[in-house]
C-alpha positions as CSV (number, residue, x, y, z in Angstrom):
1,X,3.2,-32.9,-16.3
2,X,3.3,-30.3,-13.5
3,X,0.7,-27.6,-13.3
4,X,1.0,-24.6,-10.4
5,X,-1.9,-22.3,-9.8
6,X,-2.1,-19.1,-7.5
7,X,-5.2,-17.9,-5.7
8,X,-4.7,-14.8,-3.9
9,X,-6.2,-11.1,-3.3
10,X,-2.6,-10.0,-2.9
11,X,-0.9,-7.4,-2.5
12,X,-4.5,-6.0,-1.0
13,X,-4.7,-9.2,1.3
14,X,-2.1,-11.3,3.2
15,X,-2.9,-15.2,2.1
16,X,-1.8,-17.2,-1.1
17,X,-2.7,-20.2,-1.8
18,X,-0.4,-22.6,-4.2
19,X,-1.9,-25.5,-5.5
20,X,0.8,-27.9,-7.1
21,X,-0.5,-30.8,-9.5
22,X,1.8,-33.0,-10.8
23,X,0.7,-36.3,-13.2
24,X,2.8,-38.4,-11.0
25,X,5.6,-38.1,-8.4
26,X,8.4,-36.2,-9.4
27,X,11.2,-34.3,-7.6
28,X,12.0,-30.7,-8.2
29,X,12.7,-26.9,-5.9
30,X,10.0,-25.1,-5.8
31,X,11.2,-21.3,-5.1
32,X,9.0,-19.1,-3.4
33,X,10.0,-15.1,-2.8
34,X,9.4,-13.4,0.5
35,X,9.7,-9.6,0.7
36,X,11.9,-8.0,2.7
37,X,9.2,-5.8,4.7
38,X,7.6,-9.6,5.6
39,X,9.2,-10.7,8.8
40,X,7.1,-13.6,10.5
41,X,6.5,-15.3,7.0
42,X,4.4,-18.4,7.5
43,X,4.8,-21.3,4.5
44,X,2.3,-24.2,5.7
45,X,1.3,-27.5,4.2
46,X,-1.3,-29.6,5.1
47,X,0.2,-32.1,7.8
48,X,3.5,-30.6,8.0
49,X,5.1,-28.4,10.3
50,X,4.3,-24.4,9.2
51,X,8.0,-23.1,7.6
52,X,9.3,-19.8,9.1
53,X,11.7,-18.2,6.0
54,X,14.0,-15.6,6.2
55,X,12.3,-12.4,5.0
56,X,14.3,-10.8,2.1
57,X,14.9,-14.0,0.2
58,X,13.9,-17.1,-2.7
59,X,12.7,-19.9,0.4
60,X,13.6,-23.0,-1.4
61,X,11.2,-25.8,-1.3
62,X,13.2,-28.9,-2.3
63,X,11.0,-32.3,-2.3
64,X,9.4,-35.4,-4.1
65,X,5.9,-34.3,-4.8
66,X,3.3,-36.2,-4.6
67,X,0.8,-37.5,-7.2
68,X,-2.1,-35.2,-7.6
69,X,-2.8,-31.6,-6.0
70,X,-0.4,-30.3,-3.1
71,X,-1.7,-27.6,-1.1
72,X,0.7,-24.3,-0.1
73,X,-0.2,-21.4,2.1
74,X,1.8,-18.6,2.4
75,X,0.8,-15.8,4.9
76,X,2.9,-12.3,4.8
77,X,1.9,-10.4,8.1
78,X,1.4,-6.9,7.0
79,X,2.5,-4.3,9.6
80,X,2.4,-0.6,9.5
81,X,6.0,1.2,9.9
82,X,6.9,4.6,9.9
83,X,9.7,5.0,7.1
84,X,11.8,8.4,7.2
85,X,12.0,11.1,4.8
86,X,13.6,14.6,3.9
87,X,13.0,17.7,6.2
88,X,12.2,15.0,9.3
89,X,8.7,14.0,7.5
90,X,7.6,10.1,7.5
91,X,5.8,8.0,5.0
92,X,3.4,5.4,6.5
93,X,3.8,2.1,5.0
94,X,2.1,-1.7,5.3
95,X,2.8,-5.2,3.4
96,X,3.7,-3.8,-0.3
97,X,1.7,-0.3,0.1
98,X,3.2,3.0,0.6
99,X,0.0,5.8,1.5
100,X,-1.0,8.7,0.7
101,X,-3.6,11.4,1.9
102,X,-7.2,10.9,-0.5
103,X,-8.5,14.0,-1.6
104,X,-10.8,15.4,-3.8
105,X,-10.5,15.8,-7.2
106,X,-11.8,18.5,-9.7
107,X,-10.9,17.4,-13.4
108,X,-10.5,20.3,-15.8
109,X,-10.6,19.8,-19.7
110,X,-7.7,21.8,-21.3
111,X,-6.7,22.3,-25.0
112,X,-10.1,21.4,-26.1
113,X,-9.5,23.7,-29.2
114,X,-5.8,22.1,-30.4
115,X,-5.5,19.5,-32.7
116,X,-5.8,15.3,-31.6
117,X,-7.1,16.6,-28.8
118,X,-10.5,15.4,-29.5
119,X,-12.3,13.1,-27.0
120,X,-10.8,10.1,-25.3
121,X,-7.7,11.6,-26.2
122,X,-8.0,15.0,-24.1
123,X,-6.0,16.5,-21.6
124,X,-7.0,17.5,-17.9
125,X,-5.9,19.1,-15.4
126,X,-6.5,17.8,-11.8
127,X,-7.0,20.5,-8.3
128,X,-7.8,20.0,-5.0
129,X,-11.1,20.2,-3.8
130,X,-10.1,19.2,0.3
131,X,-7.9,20.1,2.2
132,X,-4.1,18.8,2.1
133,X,-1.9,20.6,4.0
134,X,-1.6,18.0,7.4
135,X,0.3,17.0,10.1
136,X,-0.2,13.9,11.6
137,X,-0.5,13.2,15.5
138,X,1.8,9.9,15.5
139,X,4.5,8.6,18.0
140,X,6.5,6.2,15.8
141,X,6.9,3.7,19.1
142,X,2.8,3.6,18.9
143,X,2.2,4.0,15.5
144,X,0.6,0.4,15.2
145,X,-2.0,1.2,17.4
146,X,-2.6,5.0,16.4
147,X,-2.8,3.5,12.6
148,X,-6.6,1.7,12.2
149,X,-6.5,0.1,8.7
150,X,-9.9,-1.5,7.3
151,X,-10.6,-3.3,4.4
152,X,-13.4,-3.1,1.6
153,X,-14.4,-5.8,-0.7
154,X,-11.7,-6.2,-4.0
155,X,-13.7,-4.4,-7.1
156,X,-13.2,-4.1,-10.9
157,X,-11.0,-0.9,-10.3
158,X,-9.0,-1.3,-7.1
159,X,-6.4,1.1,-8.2
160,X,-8.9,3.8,-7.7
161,X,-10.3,6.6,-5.2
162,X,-13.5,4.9,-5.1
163,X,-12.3,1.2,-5.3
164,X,-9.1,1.2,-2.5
165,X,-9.7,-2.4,-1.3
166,X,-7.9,-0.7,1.8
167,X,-8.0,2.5,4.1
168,X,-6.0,4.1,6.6
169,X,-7.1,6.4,9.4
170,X,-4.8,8.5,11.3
171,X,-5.0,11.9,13.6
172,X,-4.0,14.7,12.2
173,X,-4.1,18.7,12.3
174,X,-3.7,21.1,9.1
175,X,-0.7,23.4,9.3
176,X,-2.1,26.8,7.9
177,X,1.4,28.3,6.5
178,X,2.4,25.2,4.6
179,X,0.6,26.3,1.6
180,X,0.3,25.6,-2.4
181,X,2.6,27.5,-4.5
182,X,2.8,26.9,-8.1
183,X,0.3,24.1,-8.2
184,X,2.3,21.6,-5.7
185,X,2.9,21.5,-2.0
186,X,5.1,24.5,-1.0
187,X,8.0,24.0,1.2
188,X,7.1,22.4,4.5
189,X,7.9,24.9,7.5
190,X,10.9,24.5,9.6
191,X,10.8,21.6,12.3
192,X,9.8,21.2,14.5
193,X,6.2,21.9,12.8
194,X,3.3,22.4,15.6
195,X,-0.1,23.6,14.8
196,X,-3.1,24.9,17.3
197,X,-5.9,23.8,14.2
198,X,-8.0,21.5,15.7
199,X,-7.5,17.6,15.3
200,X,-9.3,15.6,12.0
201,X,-9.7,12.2,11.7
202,X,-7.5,11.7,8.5
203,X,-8.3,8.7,5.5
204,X,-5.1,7.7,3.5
205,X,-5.4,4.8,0.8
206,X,-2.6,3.0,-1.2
207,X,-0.3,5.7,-3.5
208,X,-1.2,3.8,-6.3
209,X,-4.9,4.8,-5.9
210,X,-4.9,8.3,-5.8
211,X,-3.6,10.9,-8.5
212,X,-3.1,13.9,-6.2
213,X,-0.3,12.9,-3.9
214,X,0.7,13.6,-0.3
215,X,2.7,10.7,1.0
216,X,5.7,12.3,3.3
217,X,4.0,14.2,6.2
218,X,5.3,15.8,8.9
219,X,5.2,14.6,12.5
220,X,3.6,17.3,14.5
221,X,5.5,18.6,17.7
């Protein structure tokens, strides 16, 4: 009998811990996947050398192993990168995470009066109450240390505005003619984009928190 537990925070932390239990001793791989973005992977087991895999691939742990509870920890380093997008904008990324701007919401109730539209089934429509039109101040050689990330404690809802285990503060200036049109983010202006606004001290948190969405930016000149 073999029993394998997981106790991590991940993909909001950078530690797992794998806890192998086996009834006796008994040979058999153990495959463990490392993401591509992880480069300086550390696999360590109590009394062993620490394992350095090959980011991108299944690391194959091939042994006899032991009687009773074998202790694994994994550590992927999480560093923030600059990724490129259209019309010479970047998206900031870290570990697993792409981010985007937070901003305020204002939910709107809409088609109150049609039919199955009758509360919790209702429909909404979601604006802007902040600002969203930004620039950021970032050199992609310095980018780790212009990016400050900081962590709050893991919640019921981390998928959330108000529960983001993780934030992301970057300089940044809004760029006045980049406006809304239609409801969404008009077309940014030509690069290189500049802007004389004065400069904000910007929060991002992960995409996946947020239901208004800028995540491709433009670099300011």
């Amino acid at each position: 009998r073999v029993e394998v537990r997981t106790e991590t925070e991940y993909p909001f932390r950078e530690a797992l811990k794998l806890t192998v239990n086996t009834d006796a001793p008994v040979r058999f791989p153990l495959l463990l996947r490392i993401p591509q973005w992880s480069a300086g992977t550390v696999i360590h087991i109590p009394g062993e050398d620490a394992v350095l895999p090959q980011n991108g691939t299944f690391h194959r742990l091939e042994r006899e192993w032991k009687r009773g509870i074998t202790e694994i920890t994994i550590t992927f380093p999480m560093q923030p990168r600059l990724t490129r997008r259209p019309r010479n904008t970047v998206a900031i990324e870290r570990g697993p995470f792409v981010y985007g701007l937070k901003i305020g919401e204002e939910w709107k109730r809409v088609n109150a009066d049609k039919p199955y539209r009758e509360l919790p089934h209702a429909d909404y429509e979601v604006y802007a109450t902040t600002p969203w039109n930004y620039g950021l101040s970032l050199a992609e050689e310095t980018c780790e240390q212009e990016l400050a990330f900081t962590e709050q404690p893991i919640g019921q809802s981390p998928f959330s505005q108000e529960g983001a285990p993780i934030m992301c503060q970057v300089k940044g200036r809004r760029i006045p003619e980049w406006q809304d049109k239609h409801g969404s983010a008009g077309i940014l202006p030509e690069y290189p984009v500049t802007s004389s606004e004065p400069e904000e001290t910007l929060t991002l948190i992960p995409y996946g928190c947020t239901n208004l969405r800028i995540t491709e930016f433009p670099i300011l000149g």
